[in-house]
C-alpha positions as CSV (number, residue, x, y, z in Angstrom):
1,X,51.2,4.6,-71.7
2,X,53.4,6.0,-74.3
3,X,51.2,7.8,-77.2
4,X,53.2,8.5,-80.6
5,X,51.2,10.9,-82.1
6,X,53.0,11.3,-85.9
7,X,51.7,7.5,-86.5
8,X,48.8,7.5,-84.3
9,X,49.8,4.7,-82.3
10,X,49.6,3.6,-78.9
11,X,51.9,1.9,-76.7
12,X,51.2,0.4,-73.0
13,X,54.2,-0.4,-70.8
14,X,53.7,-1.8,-67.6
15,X,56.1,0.2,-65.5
16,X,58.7,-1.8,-63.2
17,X,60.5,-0.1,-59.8
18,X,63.6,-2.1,-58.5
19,X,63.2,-2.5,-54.6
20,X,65.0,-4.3,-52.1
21,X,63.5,-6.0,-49.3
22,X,65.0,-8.4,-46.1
23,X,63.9,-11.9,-46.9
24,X,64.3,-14.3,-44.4
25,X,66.7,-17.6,-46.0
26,X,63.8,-19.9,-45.9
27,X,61.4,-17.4,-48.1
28,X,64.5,-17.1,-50.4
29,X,65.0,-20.7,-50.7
30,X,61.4,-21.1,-51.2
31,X,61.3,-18.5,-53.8
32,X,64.5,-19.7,-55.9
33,X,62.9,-23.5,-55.5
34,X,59.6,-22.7,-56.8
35,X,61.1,-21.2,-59.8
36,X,64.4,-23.0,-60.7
37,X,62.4,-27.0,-59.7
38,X,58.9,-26.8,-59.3
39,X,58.6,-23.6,-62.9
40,X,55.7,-21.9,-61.2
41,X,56.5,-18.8,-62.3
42,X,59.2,-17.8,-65.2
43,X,61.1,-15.8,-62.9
44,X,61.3,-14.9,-59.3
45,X,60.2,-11.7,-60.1
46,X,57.6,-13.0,-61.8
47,X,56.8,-15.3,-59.0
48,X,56.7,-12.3,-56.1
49,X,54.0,-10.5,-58.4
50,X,52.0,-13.7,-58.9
51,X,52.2,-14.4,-54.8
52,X,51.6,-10.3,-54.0
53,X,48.3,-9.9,-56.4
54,X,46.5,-13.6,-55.3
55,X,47.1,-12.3,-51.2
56,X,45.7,-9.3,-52.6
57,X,42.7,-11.2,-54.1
58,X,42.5,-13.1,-50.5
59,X,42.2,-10.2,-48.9
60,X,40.1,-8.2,-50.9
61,X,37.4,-11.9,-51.0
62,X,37.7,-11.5,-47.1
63,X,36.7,-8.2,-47.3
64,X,33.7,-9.2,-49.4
65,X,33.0,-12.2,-47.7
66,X,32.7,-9.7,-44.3
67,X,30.6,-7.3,-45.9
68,X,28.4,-10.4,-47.5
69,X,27.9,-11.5,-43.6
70,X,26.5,-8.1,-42.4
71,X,24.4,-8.0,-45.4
72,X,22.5,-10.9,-44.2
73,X,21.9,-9.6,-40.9
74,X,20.6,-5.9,-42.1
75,X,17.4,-5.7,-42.1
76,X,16.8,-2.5,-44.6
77,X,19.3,-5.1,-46.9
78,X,17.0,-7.8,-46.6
79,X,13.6,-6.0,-47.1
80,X,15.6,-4.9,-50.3
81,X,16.4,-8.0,-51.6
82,X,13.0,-9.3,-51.1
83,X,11.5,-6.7,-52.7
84,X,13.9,-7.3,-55.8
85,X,13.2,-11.3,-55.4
86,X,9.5,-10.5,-55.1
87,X,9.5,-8.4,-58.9
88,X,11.3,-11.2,-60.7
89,X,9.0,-13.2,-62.6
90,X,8.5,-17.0,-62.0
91,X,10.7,-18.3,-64.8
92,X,13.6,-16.1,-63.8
93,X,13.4,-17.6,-60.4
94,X,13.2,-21.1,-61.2
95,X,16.2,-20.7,-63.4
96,X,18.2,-19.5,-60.0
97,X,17.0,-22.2,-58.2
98,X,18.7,-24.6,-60.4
């Protein structure tokens, strides 16, 4: 973020770092084809980002998903719930239901 402070006004640039990585031909080929004939993404660039932050969103869901799982199984979690469950009143519950 940028701040000019004789106007008062504030600017937000998203910062960009060039880096170089060892692509095997196929990921290349994919990446120049979902661009150039399929226009997922304006540029490859643009496409790599896209790709990066939704295996990011994948993992972290997996994460959640794993941590959801154990949940169910804890005890101490489940007593909680119920309690919270238990406190709600009856139209709140039937409204969840549907």
């Amino acid at each position: 973020m940028f701040i000019d402070t004789s106007i008062h006004t504030y600017y937000y640039k998203v910062m960009k770092a060039k880096r170089t990585y060892n692509l095997s031909t196929d990921t290349i080929a994919a990446v120049k084809r979902l661009v150039e004939e399929d226009h997922i993404a304006p540029t490859q660039d643009a496409l790599v980002e896209q790709a990066i932050a939704e295996f990011a969103r994948l993992i972290r869901d997996a994460a959640d998903a794993r941590l959801w799982e154990q949940a169910a199984h804890d005890p101490e979690f489940q007593a909680e719930v119920s309690s919270i469950d238990a406190e709600l009143p009856a139209d709140d519950l039937a409204a969840w239901d549907q």
